[in-house]
C-alpha positions in Angstrom: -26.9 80.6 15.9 -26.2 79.8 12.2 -24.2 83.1 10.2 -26.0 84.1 7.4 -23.9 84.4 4.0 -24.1 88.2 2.3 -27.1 87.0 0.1 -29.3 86.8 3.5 -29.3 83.1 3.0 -28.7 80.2 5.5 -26.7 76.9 3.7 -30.0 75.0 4.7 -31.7 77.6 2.6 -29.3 76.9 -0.4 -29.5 73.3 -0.3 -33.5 73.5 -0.4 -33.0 75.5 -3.0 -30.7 73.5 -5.0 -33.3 70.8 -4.0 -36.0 71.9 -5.6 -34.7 72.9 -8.9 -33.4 69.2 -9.2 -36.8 68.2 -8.3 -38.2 70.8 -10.9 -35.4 69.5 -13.5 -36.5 65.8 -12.8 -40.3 66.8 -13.2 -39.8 68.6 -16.6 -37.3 66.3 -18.6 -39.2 62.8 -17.8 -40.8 61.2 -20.4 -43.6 60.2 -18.7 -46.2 62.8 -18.2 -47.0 63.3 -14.2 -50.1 64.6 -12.0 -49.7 65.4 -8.9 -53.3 65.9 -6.4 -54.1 66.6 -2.9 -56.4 64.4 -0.9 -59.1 66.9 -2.1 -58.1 65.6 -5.9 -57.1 69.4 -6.7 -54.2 69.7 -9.0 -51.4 70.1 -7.2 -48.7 70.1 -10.3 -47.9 68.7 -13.9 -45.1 68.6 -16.2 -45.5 69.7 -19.9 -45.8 65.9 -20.8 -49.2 65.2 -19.2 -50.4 68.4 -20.4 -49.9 67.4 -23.9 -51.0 63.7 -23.6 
């Protein structure tokens, strides 16, 4: 069984973490504007950049 820091968090839990907000970081500085859809063609996501294009 994994020990849990203080915060309640596992280290998997951190690294998703730190993950995402490079993923979110990556997303939001590109030039290029991005959609993201699901099979269904629902929005799934955008950056700032497609929304003002």
């Amino acid at each position: 069984m994994k020990r849990k820091k203080r915060s309640g968090k596992t280290p998997s839990r951190d690294r998703l973490e730190e993950a995402l907000a490079i993923a979110r970081a990556t997303l939001e500085t590109s030039a290029d504007g991005i959609l993201v859809v699901d099979p269904n063609l629902r929005v799934i996501l955008c950056n700032h950049r497609h929304i003002e294009m």
